[in-house]
TIGUTI-153910 format. One record per residue (C-alpha): residue number from 0; residue in three letters; chain; x negated, y, z. Coordinates in steps of 0.1 Angstrom, whole numbers. Layout:
! residues N
NUM,ALA,A,X,Y,Z
...
***
This chain:
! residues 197
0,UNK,A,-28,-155,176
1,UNK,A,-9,-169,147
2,UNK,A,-25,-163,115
3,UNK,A,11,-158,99
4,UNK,A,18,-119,88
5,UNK,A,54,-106,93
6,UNK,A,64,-87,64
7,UNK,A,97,-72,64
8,UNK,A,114,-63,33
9,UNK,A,131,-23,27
10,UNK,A,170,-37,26
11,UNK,A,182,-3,14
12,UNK,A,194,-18,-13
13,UNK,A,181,-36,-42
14,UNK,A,169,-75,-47
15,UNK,A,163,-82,-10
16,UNK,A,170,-115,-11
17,UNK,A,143,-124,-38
18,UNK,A,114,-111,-19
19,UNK,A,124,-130,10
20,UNK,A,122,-160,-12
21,UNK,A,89,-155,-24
22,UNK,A,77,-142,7
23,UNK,A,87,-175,24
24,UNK,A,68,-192,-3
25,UNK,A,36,-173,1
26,UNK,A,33,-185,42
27,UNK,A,46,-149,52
28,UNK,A,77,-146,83
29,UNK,A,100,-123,57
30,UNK,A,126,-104,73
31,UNK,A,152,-74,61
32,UNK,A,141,-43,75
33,UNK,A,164,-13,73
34,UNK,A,158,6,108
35,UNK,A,125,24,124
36,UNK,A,127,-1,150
37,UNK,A,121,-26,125
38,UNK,A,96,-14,106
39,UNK,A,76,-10,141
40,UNK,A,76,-47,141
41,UNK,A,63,-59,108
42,UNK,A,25,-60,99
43,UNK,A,38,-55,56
44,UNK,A,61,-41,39
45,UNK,A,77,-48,2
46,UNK,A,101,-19,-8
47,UNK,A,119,-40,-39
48,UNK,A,137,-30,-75
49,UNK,A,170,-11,-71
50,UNK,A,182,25,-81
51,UNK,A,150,46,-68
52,UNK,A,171,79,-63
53,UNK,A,198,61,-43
54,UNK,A,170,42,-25
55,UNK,A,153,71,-17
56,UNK,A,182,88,-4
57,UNK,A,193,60,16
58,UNK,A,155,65,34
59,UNK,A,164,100,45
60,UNK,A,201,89,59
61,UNK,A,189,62,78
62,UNK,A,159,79,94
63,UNK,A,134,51,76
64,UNK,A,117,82,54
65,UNK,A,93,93,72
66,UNK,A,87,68,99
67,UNK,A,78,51,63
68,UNK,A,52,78,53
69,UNK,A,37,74,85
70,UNK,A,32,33,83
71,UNK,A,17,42,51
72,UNK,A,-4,67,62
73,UNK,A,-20,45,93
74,UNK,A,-25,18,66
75,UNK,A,0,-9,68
76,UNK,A,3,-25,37
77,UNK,A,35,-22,12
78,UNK,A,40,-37,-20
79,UNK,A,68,-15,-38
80,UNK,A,82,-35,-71
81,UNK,A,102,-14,-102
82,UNK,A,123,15,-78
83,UNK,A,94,3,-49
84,UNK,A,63,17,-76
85,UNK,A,87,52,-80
86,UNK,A,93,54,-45
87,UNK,A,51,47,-39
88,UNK,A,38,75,-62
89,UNK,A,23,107,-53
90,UNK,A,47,120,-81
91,UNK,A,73,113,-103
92,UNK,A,81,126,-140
93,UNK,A,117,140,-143
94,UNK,A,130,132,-104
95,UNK,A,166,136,-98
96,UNK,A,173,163,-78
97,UNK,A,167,157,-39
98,UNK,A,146,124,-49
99,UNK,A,114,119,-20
100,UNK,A,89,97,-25
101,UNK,A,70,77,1
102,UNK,A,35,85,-15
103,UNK,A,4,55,-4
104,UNK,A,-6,55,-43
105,UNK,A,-24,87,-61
106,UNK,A,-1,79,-97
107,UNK,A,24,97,-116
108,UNK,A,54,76,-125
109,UNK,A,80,78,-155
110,UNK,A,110,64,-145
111,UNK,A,131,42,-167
112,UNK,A,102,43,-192
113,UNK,A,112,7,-207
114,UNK,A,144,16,-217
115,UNK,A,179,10,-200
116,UNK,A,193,-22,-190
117,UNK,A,199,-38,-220
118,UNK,A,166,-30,-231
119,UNK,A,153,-56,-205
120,UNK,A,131,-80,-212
121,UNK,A,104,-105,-196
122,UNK,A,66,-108,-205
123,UNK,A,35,-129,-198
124,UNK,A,14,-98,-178
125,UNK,A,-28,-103,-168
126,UNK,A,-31,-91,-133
127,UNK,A,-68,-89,-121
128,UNK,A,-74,-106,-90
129,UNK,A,-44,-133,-95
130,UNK,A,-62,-167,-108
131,UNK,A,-43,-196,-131
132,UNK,A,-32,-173,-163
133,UNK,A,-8,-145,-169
134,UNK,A,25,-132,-144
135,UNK,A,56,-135,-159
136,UNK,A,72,-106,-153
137,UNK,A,108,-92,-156
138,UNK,A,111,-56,-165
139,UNK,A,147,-40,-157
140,UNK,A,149,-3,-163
141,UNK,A,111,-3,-154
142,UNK,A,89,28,-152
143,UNK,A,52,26,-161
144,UNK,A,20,46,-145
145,UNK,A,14,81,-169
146,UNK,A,-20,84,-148
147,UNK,A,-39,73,-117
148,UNK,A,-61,95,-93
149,UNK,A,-98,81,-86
150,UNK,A,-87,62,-58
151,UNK,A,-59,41,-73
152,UNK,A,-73,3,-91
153,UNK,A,-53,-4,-125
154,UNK,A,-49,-41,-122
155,UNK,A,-21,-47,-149
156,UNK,A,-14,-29,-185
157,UNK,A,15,-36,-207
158,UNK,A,18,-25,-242
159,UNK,A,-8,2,-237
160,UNK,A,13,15,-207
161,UNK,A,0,6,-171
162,UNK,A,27,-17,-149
163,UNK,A,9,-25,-117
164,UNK,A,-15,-5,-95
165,UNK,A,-36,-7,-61
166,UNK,A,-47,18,-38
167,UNK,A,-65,3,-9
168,UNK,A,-36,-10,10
169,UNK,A,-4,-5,-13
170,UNK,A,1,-22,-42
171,UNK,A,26,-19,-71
172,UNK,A,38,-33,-100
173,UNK,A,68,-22,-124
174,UNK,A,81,-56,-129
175,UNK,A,98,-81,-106
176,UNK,A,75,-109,-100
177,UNK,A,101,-121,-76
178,UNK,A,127,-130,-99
179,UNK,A,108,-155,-118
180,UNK,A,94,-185,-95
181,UNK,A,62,-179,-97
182,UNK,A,49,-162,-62
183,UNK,A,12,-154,-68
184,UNK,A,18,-114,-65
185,UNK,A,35,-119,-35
186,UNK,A,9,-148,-24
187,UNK,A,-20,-114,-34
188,UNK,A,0,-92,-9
189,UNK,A,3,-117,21
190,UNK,A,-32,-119,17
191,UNK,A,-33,-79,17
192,UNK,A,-15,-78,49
193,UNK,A,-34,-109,66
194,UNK,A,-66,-88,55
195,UNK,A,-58,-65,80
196,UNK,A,-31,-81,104
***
């Protein structure tokens, strides 16, 4: 049996193409997932950046919502980046109106708690359990952690604000690792999903 996970990658909407990237690099088979049938084939999951309310909405029209919820439920691993954290929380601060959530990680999330676009910016992030010095990570429109339940693992703070999470199987951050070359999140996730494959 080949020791290489298949990890599709939510193509809603948002960065797809990125994740395949550094899914590629990290010895993972990426592919674009956006029907059940799909997702029934992939051993991982990354649900990337985008507009969480659109994403989320997009979930429910094309029947992925709660085949999604299910995955998650059994244990499949998903790593949800920016709009992927929102869409991974128990709960979210301030939801637009008819906005679901996935659920996998016992947090509350603010959305857009860094500011609007033009408010991006990139920073040098510690992430426990990645080795060879800080992530640099890209923060678009990014929402941060308010609180964790006793299950969920802080693994990255930013400016007194927590940005990336872990909860057994599911892991999020609220920056995009993927946009900046260097792959060891994504490299921590294949791992995450080989753990288990």
């Amino acid at each position: 049996m080949s020791d290489t996970p298949v990890i599709g990658v939510l193509a809603l909407q948002g960065d797809v193409r990125e994740h395949l990237i550094a899914l590629a690099s990290a010895d993972a088979l990426a592919r674009p997932v956006r029907r059940p049938d799909e997702l029934a084939e992939v051993d991982g999951l990354v649900i990337p950046g985008g507009e969480s309310t659109t994403m989320s909405k997009l979930a429910v029209l094309f029947g992925m919502m709660e085949p999604l919820r299910e995955r998650v439920r059994a244990g499949m691993p998903v790593y949800g980046t920016c709009a992927g954290m929102i869409l991974l929380a128990e709960k979210i601060l301030d939801p637009r109106s008819g906005q679901e959530t996935v659920g996998g990680i016992g947090m509350i999330v603010r959305r857009n708690a860094f500011g609007r676009q033009n408010e991006s910016f990139e920073a040098a992030v510690e992430v426990a359990g990645i080795d060879g010095g800080p992530v640099e990570g890209v923060f678009i429109r990014a929402p941060w952690v308010e609180s964790v339940g006793a299950e969920a693992e802080v693994i990255a703070e930013h400016g007194g604000h927590i940005v990336a999470v872990r909860q057994r199987n599911v892991l999020a951050t609220s920056f995009h690792p993927e946009l900046t070359g260097d792959h060891r999140v994504h490299a921590l996730f294949v791992d995450m999903v080989r753990a288990v494959k």
